[in-house]
N, C-alpha and C positions, 0 to 999 in steps of 0.2 A: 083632725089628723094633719098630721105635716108631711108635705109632698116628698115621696123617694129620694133622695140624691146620689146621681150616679158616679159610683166607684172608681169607674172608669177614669171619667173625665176628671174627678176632683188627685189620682195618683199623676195623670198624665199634667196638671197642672204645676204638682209637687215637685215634677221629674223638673221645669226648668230652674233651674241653679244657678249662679254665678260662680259656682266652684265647678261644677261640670263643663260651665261652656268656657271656661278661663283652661279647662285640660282641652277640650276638643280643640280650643284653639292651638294650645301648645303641640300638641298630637300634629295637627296638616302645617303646622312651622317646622318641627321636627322632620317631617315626612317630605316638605320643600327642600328643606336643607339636606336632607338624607338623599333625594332623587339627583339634584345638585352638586351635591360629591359624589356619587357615583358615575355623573355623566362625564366630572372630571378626569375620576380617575381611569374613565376608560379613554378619556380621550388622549391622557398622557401614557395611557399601555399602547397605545395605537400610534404614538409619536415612537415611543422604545422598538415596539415590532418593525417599522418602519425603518428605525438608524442601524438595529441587529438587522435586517434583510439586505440595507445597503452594504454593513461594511461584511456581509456574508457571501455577497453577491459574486467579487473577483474566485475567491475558494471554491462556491457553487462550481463557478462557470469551467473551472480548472480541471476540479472532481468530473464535470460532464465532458469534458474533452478527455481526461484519459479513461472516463467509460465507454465514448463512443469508440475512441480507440480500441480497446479490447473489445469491444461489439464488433467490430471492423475486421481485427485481429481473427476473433473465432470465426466469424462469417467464411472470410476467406479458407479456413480450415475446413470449415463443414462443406464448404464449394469443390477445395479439393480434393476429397475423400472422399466425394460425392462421384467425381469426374473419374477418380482412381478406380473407383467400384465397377462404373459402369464401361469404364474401357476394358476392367480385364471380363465381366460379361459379355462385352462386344468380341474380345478375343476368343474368347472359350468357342462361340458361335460361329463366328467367320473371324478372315484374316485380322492382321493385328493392327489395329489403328492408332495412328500418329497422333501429336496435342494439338495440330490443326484441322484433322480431320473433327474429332472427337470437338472442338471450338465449333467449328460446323455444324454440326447433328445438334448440340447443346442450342445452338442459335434457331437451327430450322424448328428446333420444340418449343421454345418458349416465346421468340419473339413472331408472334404474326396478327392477326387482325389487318384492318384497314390500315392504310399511308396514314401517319401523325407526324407531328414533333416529338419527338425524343430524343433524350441522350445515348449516346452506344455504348452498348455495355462493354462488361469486363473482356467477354471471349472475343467479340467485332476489334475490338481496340491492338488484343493479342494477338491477332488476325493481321490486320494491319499494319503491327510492328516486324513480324515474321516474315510479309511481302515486300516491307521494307529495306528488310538485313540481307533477302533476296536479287532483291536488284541489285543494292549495294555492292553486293560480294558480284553481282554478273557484270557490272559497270569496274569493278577493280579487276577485277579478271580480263577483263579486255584491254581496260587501260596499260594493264603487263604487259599484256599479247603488240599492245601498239607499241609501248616501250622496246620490247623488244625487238621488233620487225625495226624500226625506228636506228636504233642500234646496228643494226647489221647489216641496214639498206647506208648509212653512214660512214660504216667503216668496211664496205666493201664497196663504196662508189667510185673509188679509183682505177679498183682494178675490174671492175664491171664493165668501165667504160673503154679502157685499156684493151679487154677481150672484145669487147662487141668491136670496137672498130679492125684490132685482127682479122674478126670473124668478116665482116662486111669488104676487106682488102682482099681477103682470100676467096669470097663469093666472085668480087668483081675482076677477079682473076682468071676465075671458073668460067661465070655466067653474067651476062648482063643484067642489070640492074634499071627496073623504069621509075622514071622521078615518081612516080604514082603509090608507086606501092613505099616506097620512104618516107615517104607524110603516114602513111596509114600504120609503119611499125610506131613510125613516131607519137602517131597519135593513143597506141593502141597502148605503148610502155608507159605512156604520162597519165592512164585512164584510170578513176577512183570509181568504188561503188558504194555502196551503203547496207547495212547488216540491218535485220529485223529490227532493234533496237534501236536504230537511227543514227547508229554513230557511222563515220568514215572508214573504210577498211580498204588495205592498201591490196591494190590487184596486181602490180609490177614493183619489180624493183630498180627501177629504172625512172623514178619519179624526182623532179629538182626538191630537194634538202629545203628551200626555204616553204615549198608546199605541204612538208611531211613536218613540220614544227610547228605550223600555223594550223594545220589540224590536229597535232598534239598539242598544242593550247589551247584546244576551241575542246577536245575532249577533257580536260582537265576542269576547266570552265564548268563545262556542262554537269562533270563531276561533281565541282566544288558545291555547284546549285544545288544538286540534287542530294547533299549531303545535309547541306542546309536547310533545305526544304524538310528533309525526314525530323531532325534535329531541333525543328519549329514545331512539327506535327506532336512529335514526344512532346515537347513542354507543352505545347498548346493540352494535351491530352494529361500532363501531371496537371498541370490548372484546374481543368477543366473538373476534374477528380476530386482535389483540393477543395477549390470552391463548391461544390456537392454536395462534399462532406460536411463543411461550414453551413452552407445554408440550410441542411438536416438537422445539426446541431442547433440553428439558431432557432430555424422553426420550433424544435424541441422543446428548446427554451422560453420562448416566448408564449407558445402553448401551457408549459407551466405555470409561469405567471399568469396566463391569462384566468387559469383554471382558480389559483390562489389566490388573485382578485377579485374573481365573481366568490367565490366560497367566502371571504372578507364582505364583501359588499352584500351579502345574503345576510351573513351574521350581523352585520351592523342594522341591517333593514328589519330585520325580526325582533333585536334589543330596540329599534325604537317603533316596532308595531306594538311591542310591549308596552315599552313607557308611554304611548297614546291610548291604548287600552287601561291602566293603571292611572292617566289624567282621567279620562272618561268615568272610570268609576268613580275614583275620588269627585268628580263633579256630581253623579248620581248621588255619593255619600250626603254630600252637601247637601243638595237640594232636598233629599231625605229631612235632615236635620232639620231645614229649616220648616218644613213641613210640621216636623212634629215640633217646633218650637211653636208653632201659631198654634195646632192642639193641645201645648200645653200651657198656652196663653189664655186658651178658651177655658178649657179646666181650671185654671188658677181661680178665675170671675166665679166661678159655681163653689167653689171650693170656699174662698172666700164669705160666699153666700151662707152655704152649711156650717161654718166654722162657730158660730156666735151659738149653734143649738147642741154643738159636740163637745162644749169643752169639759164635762163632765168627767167623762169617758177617756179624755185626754190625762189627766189627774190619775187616774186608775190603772192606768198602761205606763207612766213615767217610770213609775218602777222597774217592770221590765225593760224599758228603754236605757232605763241607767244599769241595770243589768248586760243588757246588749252592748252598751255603750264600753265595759269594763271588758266584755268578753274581747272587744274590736280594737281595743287600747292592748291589749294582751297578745293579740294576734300578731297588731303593728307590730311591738317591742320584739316578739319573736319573727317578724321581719325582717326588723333590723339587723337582729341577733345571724340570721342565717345570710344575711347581705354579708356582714363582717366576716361571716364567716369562707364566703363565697371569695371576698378580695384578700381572704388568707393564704386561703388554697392555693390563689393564683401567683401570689408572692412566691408561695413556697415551692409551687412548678417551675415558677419561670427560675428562680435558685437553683430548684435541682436541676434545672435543663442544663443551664450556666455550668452548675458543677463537674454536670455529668459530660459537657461539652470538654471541661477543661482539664480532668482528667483522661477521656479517650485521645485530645491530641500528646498528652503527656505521655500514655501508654504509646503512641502514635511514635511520637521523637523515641522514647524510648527503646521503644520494639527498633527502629530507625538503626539509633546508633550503636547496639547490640549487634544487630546483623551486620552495620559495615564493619565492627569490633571485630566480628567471627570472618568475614569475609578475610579483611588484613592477618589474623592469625591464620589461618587456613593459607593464604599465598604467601607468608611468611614461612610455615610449616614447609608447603612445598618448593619453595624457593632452597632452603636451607638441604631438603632431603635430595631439592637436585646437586646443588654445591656439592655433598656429602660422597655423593655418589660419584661428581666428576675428581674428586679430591682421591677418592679410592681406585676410581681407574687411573688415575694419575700415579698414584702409590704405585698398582702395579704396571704399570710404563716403567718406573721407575726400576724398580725391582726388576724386571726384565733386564732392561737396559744392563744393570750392575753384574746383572747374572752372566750376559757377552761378554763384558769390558774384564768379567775373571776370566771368561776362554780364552780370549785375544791376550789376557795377561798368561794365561799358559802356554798359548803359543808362542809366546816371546823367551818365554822360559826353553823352550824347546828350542828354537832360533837359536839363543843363545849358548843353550850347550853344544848345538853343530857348532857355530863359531868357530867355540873353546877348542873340539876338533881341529878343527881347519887351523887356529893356529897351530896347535901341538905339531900338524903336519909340515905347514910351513916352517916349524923351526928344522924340523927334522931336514927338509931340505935345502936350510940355509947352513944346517951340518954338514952336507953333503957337499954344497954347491956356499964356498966358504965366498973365495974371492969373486966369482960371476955371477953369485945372485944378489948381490948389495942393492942395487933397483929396487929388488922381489921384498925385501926387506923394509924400505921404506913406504913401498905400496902395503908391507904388513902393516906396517905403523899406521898406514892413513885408514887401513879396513879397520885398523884395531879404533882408529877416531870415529870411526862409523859405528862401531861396536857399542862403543859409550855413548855418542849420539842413542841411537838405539834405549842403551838403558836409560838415558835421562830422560826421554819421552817415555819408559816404562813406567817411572817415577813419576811424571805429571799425570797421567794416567790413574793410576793410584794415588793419588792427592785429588784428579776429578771425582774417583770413584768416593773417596772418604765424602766431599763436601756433597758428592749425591746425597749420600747417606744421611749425613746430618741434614740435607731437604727433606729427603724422606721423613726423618724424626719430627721433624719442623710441620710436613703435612699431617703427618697423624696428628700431632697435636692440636694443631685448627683443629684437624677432626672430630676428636675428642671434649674439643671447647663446643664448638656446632652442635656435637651431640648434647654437651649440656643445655646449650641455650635453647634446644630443641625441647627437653624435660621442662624449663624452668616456661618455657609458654605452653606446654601443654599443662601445668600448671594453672599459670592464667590462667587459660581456656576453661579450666574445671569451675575454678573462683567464677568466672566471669558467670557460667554456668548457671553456678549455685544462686548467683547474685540477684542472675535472670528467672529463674525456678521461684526465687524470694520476692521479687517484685510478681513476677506473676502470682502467687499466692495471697501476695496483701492487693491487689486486684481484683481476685476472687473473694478476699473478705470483704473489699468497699463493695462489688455488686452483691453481695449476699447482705449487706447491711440497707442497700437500694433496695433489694427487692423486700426486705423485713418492713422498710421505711413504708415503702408501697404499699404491702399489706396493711400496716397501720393508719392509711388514708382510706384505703378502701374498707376499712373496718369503722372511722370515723365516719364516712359517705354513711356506710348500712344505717346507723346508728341515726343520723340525721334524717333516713330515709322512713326508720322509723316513727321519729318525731313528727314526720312532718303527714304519717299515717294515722298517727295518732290525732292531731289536729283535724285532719278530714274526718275523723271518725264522731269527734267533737262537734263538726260543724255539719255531717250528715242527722247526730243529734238533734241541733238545733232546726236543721232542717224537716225532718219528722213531727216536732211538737208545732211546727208552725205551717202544718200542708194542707191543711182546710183553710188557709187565707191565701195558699198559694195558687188555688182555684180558682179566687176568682181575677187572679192579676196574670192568667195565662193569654189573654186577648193581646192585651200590651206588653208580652214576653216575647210574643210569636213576632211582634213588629220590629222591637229593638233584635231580636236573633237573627232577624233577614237584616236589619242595618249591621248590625254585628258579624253574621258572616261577610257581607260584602267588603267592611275595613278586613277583615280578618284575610279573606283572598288578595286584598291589596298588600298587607303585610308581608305575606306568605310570598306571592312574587317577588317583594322586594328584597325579599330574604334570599329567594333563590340568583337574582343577580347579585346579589351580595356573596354569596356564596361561589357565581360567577367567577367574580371578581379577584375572589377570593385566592381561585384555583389561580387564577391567571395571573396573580401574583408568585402561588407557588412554584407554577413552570419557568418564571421568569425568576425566581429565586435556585430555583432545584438547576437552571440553563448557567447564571453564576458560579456554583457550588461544582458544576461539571467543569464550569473552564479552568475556576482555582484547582479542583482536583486535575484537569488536567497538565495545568501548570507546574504542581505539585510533583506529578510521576514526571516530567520534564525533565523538571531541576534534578529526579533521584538518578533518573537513568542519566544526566550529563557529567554527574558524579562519578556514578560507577563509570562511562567512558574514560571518565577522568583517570580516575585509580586503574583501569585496564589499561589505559596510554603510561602508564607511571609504571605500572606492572612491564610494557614491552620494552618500554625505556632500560627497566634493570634488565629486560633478558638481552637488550642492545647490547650493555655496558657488558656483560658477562659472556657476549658473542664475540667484544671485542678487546677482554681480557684470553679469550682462546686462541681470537686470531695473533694477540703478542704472540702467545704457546708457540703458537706454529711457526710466527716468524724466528722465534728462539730455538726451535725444534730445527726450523732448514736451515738458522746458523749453525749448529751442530752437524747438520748433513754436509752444508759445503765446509765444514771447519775436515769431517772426515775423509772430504773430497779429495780438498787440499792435502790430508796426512796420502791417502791412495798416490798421488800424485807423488810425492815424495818418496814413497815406496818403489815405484815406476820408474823415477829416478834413479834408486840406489839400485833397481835391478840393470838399469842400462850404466850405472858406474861399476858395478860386476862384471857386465857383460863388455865395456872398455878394461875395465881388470883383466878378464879371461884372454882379450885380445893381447895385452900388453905382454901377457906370462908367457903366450903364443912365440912372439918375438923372441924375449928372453930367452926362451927356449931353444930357439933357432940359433941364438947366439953361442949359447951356450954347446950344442952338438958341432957347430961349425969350430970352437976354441977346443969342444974335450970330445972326439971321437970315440972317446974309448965308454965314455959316461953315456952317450949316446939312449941305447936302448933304458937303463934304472930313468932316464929322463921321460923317456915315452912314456914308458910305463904309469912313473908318477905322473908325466901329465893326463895320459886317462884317466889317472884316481880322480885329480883335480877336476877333469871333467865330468867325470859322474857327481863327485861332491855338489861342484856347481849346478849341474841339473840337478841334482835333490833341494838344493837350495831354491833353483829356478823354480819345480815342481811347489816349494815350502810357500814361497812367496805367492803364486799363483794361486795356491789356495784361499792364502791369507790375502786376497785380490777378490779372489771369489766371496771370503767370506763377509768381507768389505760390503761386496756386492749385494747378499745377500740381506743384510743391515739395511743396507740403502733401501733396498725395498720392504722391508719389516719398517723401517720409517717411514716411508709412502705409505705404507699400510696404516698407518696408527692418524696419516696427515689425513687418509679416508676415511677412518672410523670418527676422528677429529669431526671433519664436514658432516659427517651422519649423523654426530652428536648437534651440530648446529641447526642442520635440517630439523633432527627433534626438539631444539629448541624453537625451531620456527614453527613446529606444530603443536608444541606445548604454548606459546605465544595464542597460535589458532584457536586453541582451546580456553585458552584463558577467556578470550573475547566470546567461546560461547555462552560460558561460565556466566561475564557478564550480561548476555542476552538473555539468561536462563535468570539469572538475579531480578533485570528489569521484570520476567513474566512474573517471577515469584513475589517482585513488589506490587504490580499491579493486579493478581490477586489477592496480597493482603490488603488493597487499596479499596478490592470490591468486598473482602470480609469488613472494615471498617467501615467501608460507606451503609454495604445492609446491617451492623450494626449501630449505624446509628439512625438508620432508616426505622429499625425495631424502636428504639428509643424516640425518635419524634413519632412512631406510630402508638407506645404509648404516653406520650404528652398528649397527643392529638385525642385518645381516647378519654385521660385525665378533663382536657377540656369539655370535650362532648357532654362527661359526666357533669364536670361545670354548667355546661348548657343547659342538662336534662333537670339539673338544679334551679337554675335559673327561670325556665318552661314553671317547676312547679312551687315558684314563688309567683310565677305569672298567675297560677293558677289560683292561687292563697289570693294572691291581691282581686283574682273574679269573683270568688268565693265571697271576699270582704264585701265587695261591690254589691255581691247581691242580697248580703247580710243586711248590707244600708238599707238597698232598697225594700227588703222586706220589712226592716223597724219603719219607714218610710208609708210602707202599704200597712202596717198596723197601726200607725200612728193616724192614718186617714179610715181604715175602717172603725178606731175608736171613736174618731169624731165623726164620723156616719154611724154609729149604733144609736141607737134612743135610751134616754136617758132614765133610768130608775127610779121609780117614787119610795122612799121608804113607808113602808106600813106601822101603824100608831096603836097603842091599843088596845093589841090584842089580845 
């Protein structure tokens, strides 16, 4: 009998390959170079994090200065509402306390413990600025009080001196005088004292002038110091606040960083506890390997041994071998097939992404230039409805206006037929008064010149009023044009509409053709998914008819599974920095995509400024086609000033008229005694005539007057209309505030829709992936398909060989 040969060792000899160790090496070159660019690429996200933190740095620090300030800001609110609370509980309680007492109490609460260094707060410093403004004000107060004393010890030392010595002539006229007591008045009137506060205060007034100036500038002095002194304290105390505040802020700062440093420094320490862990194995892998390359060097020599007694059995198995051989040729090609198919997909993703990128920014411009389309008709619209409007209150100004200038023309009419009176009268008494009124006569003739004066500004009058008219005619017509051009863009606006309704619709058919598209990937996936179930189902097959040899190659299954899972963990981490990596590309991609976008709404909103600065400009121009109005308007007022004035006039060449007839008159009773009284008589007619006239005019003065202020009126409704133009301006610009929010959420509708769209590319890929995993799988599969023609190939050359039987 021929000795056992073990299975074991003659598969474990079979395992060494030169096609296997020519992959394993490829595998730890791959897996160099793979760790290699990763260390790079992190090293160069860690140079970008780096240059964004610098050049983010000066913004950070800005952002944290107007937040400390608003931290600062509320603080100080919550402090004094804090203080407001509890004084009026203090008041409710007992009497009513002051912001220094109440600074007080605040202090005796919070600050006490042992003597330290500290700074002094807020109430201490209030405190001290209060005791300040205290002296201040008791140091100027005296200062006055010594001005004054100063003053009046000055300008009564004359006659001070004047009386005392009176007074001392007339003592020593009385009573004696001892030289003793004269030194002690004297000493007693030159004597100064000093007040609590330390200043000089005068006790006589009887002190020499150059002593009471030299202590008025020695208190001024003192003053000046002590002004200066508080005035150092305050800055010293803004500083001191200031600087505080800064080194809060900076500490802040710097604590941040510090925090974001160590957090960095952790993250970097644990990707390379990783990657030494990940060496580590990979060196366990190795030394693994080489292990079992020497057990499969030993098994080769036995293997070798048994080979010359098995080859019988080898003959017998070929067959299935080239069976297996054609199944694994079959498997490869549909490999391939499903590789091809894999770098089609991704063509055809990255396409669609492409497409679908380059239609949302088209729908993007689109939707864009739509909306500033509508925007410009809408301010056009309203522009034209305001014109429209000021064009109709125009019209009726107008209208008004034409409606006076008929009463004032009736009243001229009325004017004029008294006249016509007043002549008939006047001739009557140039009938009467043949040869002595010839005078009265040609002062007819010059009223009569006044008369036709009169009518000829009747007549310009009604020539102003015609050419009103035809402006009036003239405004309606604009109006009527505006009103068209008003229809023919509301027009537009419909068209534009429709235009808009029609691209959004073929919008909605390219996404309904995207999603039908998708479907039909995802329906191509199922399909492959099937195939590729189908194949496993084939190779669980093969797996089945061949699991009594699979028994006995489980010793050397269990060996390569632990070296197996150990590369497989090594994989798996490398995946997951990979993956890392990955992300950390897309933060830094997605931190891009936020600044272009925010670039984006930048540029939209400096537009709309733009078109709302373009928009204020026209309500300028059309503020400053009113204000002509107006200056054309108060030419008309002073043009009717000038007519009042002229009126004013002829009422004082009336009233030298009246005087003149006066005369005449007197001449006339002094030549005709007899005429006498018919003269009085008519001349009280004339007088009352003229007071009716006087009365006529006065109206027509008042009614003057009245105009005048009906045009003030219309010069205020004017400005009220400007004012609404200034708050239709105001609105406009909210308009455009409201436009920017309405762009920057359709900024965030387009950004999550294409968020939804890279979220399913991202899934299209994944699916890629999960395809890819189960080509990995296919290629294990194959691998063990080898190894089991491998281990059949060697249990045929270990079975013992047949004798045929002869015969029989």
């Amino acid at each position: 009998m021929e000795d056992p040969v073990d299975i074991v060792a003659a598969l474990e000899a079979r395992a060494e390959d030169p096609v296997a160790e020519a992959k394993i090496r490829a595998l730890k070159a791959l897996q160099t170079k793979k760790v290699r660019t990763l260390m790079s690429s992190i090293e160069k996200l860690k140079d970008e994090v780096d240059s964004l933190r610098r050049g983010q740095m000066a913004h950070r620090q800005n952002a944290q200065l107007r937040q400390t300030k608003e931290r600062l800001r509320e603080q100080e609110l919550v402090v004094d509402v804090l203080k407001e609370e509890l004084r009026r509980e203090r008041n409710e309680n007992d009497k009513p306390t002051s912001d220094y007492d109440m600074n007080e109490w605040v202090i005796q609460r919070t600050v006490g413990g042992p003597k330290r260094f500290r700074p002094k707060t807020r109430e201490e410093l209030q405190n001290e600025v209060e005791d300040l403004t205290k002296e201040k004000m008791k140091l100027t107060s005296r200062v006055n009080r010594q001005k004054k004393a100063g003053r009046t010890t000055g300008s009564g030392f004359g006659s001070s001196m004047g009386s005392t010595k009176g007074r001392t002539q007339q003592r020593g006229g009385d009573e004696p005088v001892e030289p003793g007591q004269s030194s002690k008045r004297a000493a007693a009137s030159t004597s100064t004292g000093w007040d609590d506060s330390g200043l000089p205060t005068l006790t006589s007034q009887d002190m020499d002038p150059a002593d009471i100036v030299r202590e008025r500038s020695d208190i001024l002095q003192r003053l000046e110091d002590l002004t200066v002194e508080l005035r150092t304290q305050e800055g010293l105390a803004d500083s001191l606040a200031k600087e505080t505040r800064t080194l809060r802020t900076e500490n802040r700062d710097l604590r941040r960083a510090k925090d974001a440093a160590k957090r960095q420094e952790n993250v970097i320490e644990a990707l390379r506890l990783r990657l030494s862990e990940r060496d580590t194995e990979l060196e366990r892998a190795g030394m693994q390997l080489m292990a079992k390359e020497e057990e499969a060097i030993v098994a080769r020599s036995e293997v070798e041994e048994s080979e010359i007694a098995h080859t019988r059995v080898v003959q017998q198995l070929r067959d299935e071998l080239t069976l297996a051989a054609e199944e694994l040729s079959q498997m490869e090609m549909r490999e391939v097939e499903l590789e091809n198919e894999l770098e089609r997909l991704k063509v055809l993703g990255s396409s669609e992404r492409q497409s679908q990128a380059r239609r949302s920014s088209e729908i993007r411009s689109a939707a864009g230039t739509l909306a500033a389309r509508l925007r410009q008709v809408e301010r056009e619209r309203d522009r034209l409805a305001l014109h429209t409007q000021r064009q109709t209150e125009r019209i009726g100004d107008l209208e008004r206006q034409a409606s006076h200038l008929e009463h004032l023309r009736g009243q001229l009419r009325a004017s004029n037929q008294e006249k016509k009176e007043a002549m008939r009268r006047f001739k009557d008494m140039e009938r009467l008064y043949n040869d002595s009124m010839v005078a009265k006569a040609t002062e007819a003739e010059a009223s009569r010149n006044q008369h036709q004066q009169l009518e000829k500004n009747a007549k310009i009058k009604t020539l102003e009023k015609a050419e009103v008219l035809g402006e009036m005619r003239a405004w309606r017509q604009k109006a009527s044009r505006l009103a068209d051009q008003v229809h023919d863009l509301e027009r537009e606006l419909e068209a534009e509409r429709a235009a808009h309704s029609s691209t959004v619709a073929a919008l909605e058919a390219e996404q309904a053709m995207l999603s039908d598209a998708r479907m039909l990937h995802d329906q191509e996936g199922t399909k492959r998914l099937r195939e590729v179930q189908k194949l496993q189902a084939n190779v669980d097959e093969v797996t089945a008819e061949r699991a009594a040899l699979e028994d006995k190659v489980e010793i050397l299954r269990e060996k390569l599974e632990a070296s197996e899972k150990s590369l497989h963990a090594a994989e798996a981490e490398y995946e997951e920095t990979k993956d890392k990596a990955r992300l950390l590309q897309k933060q830094v991609l997605a931190a891009k995509q936020l600044r272009h976008r925010e670039q984006s709404i930048i540029e939209e909103t400096t537009a709309d400024l733009e078109d709302a600065q373009k928009t204020a400009e026209k309500a300028s121009h059309e503020a400053e086609k009113l204000r002509v109005e107006l200056r054309l308007a108060s030419g008309e007022i002073e043009e009717r000033s000038k007519s009042l004035q002229d009126m004013s006039a002829e009422i004082e060449r009336a009233n030298r008229q009246l005087q003149e007839a006066k005369r005449d008159a007197a001449d006339a009773a002094a030549i005709a005694d007899e005429t006498t009284k018919d003269a009085e008589e008519r001349e009280h007619k004339l007088k009352g005539d003229f007071g009716k006239k006087l009365g006529d005019y006065k109206k027509q003065v008042e009614d003057l007057e009245a105009e005048i202020e009906s045009q003030q009126k219309l010069i205020r409704e004017q400005d009220g209309a400007i004012a609404e133009l200034d708050t239709k301006v105001a609105e406009a610009l909210g308009v455009a505030e409201q436009t920017e929010k309405d762009y920057e959420l359709r900024a965030k509708k387009t950004a999550e829709a294409q968020g939804e769209l890279e979220g399913r590319l991202a899934e299209l890929e994944a699916e890629g992936d999960d395809l890819k995993a189960e080509l990995a799988g296919a290629n294990a599969e194959r691998e063990e398909l080898k190894k089991k023609v491998a281990e059949l190939e060697a249990a045929a050359d270990s079975m013992p060989v047949a004798t045929p039987l002869r015969g029989r």
